[in-house]
VOGU-3710 file (C-alpha; in Angstrom, 3 decimals, decimal comma):
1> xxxxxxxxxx> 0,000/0,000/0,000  1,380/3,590/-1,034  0,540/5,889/1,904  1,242/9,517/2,254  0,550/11,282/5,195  -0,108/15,225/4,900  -0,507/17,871/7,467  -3,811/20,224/7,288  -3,490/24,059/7,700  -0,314/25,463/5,333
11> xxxxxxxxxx> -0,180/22,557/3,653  -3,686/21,726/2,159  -5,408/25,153/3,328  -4,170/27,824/4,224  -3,257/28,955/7,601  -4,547/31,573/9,820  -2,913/32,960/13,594  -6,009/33,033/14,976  -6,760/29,023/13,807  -9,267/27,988/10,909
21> xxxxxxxxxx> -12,623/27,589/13,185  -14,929/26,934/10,799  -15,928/25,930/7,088  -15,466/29,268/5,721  -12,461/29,818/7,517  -11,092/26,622/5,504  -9,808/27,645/1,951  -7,797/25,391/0,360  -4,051/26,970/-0,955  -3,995/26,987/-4,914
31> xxxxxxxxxx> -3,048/23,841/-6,568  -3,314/21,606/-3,118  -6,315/20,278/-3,803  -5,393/19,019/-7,697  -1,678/17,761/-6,083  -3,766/15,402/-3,652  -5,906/14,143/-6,829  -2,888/13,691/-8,837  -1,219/11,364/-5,970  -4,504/9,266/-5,743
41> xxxxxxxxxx> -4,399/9,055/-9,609  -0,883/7,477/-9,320  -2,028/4,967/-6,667  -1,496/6,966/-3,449  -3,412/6,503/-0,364  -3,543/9,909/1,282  -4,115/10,128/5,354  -3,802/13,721/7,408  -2,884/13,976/10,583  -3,097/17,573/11,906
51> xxxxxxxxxx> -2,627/19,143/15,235  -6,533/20,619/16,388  -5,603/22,260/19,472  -8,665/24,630/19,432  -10,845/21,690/20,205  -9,034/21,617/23,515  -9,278/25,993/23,343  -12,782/25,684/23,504  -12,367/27,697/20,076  -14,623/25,574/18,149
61> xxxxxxxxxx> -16,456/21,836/18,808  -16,177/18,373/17,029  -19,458/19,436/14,732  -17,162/22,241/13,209  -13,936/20,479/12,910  -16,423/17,365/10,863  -18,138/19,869/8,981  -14,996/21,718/7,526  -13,534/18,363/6,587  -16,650/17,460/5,130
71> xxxxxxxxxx> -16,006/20,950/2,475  -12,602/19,954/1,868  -13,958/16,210/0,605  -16,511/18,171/-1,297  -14,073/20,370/-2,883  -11,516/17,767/-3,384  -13,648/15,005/-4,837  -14,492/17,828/-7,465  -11,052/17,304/-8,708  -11,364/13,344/-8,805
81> xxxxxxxxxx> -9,692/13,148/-5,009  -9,676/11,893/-2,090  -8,762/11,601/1,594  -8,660/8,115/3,393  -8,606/9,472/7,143  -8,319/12,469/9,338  -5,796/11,636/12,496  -6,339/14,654/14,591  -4,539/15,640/17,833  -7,675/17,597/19,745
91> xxxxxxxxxx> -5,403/18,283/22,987  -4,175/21,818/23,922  -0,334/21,819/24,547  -0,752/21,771/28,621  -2,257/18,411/28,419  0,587/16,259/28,237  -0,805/13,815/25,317  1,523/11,616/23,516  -0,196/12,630/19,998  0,340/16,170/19,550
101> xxxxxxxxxx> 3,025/16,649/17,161  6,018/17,026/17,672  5,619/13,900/19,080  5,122/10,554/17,092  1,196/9,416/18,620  -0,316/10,062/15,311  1,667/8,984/12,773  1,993/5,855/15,169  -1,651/5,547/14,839  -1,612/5,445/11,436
111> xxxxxxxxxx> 0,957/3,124/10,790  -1,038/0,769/13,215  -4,428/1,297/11,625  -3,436/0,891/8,135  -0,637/-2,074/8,686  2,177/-0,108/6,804  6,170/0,079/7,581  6,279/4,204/8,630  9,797/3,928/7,323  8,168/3,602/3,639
121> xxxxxxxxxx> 5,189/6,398/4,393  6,196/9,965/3,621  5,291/12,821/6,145  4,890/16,395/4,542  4,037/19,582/6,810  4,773/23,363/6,722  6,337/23,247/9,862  9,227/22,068/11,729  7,260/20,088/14,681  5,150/18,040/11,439
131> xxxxxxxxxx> 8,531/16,622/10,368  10,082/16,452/13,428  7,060/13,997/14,444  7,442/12,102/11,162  10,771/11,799/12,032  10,788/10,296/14,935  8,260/8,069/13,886  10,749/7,270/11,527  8,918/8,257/7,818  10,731/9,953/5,534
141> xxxxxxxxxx> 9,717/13,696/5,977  9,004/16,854/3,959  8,835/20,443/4,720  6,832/23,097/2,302  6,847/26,680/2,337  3,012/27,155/1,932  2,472/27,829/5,439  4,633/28,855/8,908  8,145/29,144/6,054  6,119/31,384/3,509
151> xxxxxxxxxx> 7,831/34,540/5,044  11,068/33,042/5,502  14,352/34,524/4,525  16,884/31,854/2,368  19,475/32,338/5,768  16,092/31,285/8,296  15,137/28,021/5,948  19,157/27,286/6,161  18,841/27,152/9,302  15,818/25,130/10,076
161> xxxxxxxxxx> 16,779/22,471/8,051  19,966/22,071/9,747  18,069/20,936/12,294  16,028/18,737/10,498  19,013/16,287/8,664  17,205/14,205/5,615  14,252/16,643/5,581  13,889/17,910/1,587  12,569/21,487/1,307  9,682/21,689/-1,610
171> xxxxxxxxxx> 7,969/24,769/-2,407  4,633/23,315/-1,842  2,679/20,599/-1,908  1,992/20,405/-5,816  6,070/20,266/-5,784  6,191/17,734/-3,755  4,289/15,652/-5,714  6,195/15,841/-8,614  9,358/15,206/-6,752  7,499/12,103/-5,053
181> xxxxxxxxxx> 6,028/10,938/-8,646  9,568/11,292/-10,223  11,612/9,815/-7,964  8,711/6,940/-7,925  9,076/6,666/-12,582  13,135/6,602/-11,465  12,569/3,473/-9,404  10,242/1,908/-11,814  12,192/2,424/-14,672  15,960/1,426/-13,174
191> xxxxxxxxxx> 13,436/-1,736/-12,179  12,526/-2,333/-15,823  16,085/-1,981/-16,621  17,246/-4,348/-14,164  15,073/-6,927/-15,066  15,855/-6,551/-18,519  19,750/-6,842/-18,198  18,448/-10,238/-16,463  16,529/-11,271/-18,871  19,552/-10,763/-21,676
//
C-alpha cells in the first residue's frame, strides 16, 4: 500500500494565527487540492494527521472540525480526489498527550491502523514540529513553504533544516508531488532496466 501522510493548515489550506474555526475559515491553498488528486491518480493513499488544538481551546467543537472536513472532501472530490482518514490531535499543549506533534502518537496511529512500515510512508508539513514527528516516527519527511516558512528569509530556511538532517525542502505541496512521482518513474524504470539486463 502507497501511503502519504499530509498535514492540514499550510499545507492543504491555508493557515490563519487566529486558527481555521470553521468551514469558511477553511480555503484550500492553490493547486493543493489538484496535487492530492494527482497522488490518488498514481495509486497513493492519502491520510492527514493535523494538530486541532482549538478543540481543547474551547475555540470551536467536534461538529465544526467534521463539517470543515466534510467541504474539503466536497471540494476535493471535485477534482477526482480523495482523503482516506483524518488523524487529529484535539489536545491543547498543557495536556501532556503523547499525539500532539512534535511527538510521534499520530503517525503511530496510522501506521497501526493501516498495517504499513512508517519507514516507507512519507510525512509532509509546513512546519518544523510536522517533520520532526514524522521523524521520529521514523517516515521519511518533507517540509513546504506554503504555510509557517512562507515569510522566511533563504538564511532562516538554512537554518531550520539544519536541524532537520534528511528533511527535503519543496515549495509546496503540488512540488512535492512531482518530486514524489519522479523519484517513484526513477525506481520503476531502473526496475525495468534491471530486469531486462536479467533477462539478456
Amino acid at each position: 500500500m502507497k501511503l502519504v501522510i499530509l498535514d492540514r493548515d499550510g499545507t492543504i489550506n491555508e493557515e490563519r494565527d487566529d486558527f481555521v474555526k470553521s468551514p469558511d475559515e477553511w480555503v484550500p491553498l492553490p493547486g493543493a487540492l489538484e496535487a492530492i488528486a494527482r497522488l490518488n491518480h498514481a495509486g497513493w493513499h492519502v491520510v492527514v494527521a493535523s494538530n486541532q488544538s482549538g478543540l481543547g481551546r474551547g475555540l470551536f467543537d467536534m461538529a465544526t472540525l467534521n463539517a470543515m472536513h466534510a467541504k474539503m472532501n466536497q471540494l476535493l472530490a471535485r477534482q477526482g480526489g480523495r482523503i482516506d482518514a483524518v488523524f487529529i490531535c484535539p489536545h491543547a499543549p498543557d495536556d501532556q498527550c503523547t499525539c500532539r506533534k512534535p511527538l510521534p502518537g499520530l503517525m503511530e496511529q496510522i501506521g497501526e491502523r493501516y498495517g504499513v512500515h512508517l519507514r516507507d510512508v512519507p510525512v509532509v508539513g509546513d512546519s518544523p514540529r510536522d517533520v520532526q514527528a514524522g521523524l521520529a516516527a521514523g517516515c521519511p519527511a518533507h517540509l513546504v513553504r506554503s504555510g509557517k516558512l512562507r515569510e522566511a528569509t533563504d538564511e532562516e530556511l538554512q537554518r531550520t533544516l539544519a536541524q532537520l538532517p534528511g528533511v527535503m525542502l519543496h515549495e509546496d505541496l503540488c512540488a512535492f508531488v512531482d518530486h514524489l512521482l519522479a523519484h517513484e518513474a526513477r525506481r520503476r524504470g531502473e526496475a525495468d532496466a534491471g530486469h531486462g539486463r536479467r533477462d539478456g
